[in-house]
C-alpha positions in Angstrom: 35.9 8.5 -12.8 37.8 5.6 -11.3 36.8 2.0 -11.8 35.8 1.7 -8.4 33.5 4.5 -8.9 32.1 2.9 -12.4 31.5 -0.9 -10.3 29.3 0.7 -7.9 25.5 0.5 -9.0 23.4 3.8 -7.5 20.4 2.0 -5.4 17.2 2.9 -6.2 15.5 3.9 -3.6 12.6 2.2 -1.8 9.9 4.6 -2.4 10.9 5.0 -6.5 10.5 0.8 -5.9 7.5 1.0 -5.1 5.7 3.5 -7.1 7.1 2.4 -10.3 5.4 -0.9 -9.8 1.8 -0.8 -11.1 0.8 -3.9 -9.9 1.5 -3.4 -6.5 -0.2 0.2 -6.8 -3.4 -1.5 -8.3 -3.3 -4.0 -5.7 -2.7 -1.3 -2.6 -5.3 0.9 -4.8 -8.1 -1.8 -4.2 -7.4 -3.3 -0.9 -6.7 -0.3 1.2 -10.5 1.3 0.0 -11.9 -2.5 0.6 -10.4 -2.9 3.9 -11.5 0.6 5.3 -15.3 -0.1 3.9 -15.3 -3.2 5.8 -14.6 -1.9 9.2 -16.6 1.1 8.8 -19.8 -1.5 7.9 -18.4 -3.9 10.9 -18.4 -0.5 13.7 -22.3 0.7 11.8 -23.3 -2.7 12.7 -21.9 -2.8 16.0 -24.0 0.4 16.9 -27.3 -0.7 15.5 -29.2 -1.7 19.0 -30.5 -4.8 20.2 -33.8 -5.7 19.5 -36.2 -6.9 22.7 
């Protein structure tokens, strides 16, 4: 292996990133769940009729 070879890091890549953080998998874990649960409660309540 030449030393040009040797001084070139291999890039990991995005995806191995971002799955090897376990923060940012926590923090994806409990938002995504959270968000979803709030616009299925905002489109129940947007069906609920008017009362007269």
């Amino acid at each position: 292996m030449s030393d040009a070879e040797r001084a070139v890091p291999d890039r990991i890549p995005f995806m191995q990133r971002l799955l090897d953080n376990p923060f940012l998998l926590l923090f994806i874990g409990v938002t995504v769940p959270t968000v979803f649960y709030i616009l299925w409660g905002v489109m129940e309540l947007t069906q609920i009729p008017i009362a007269k």
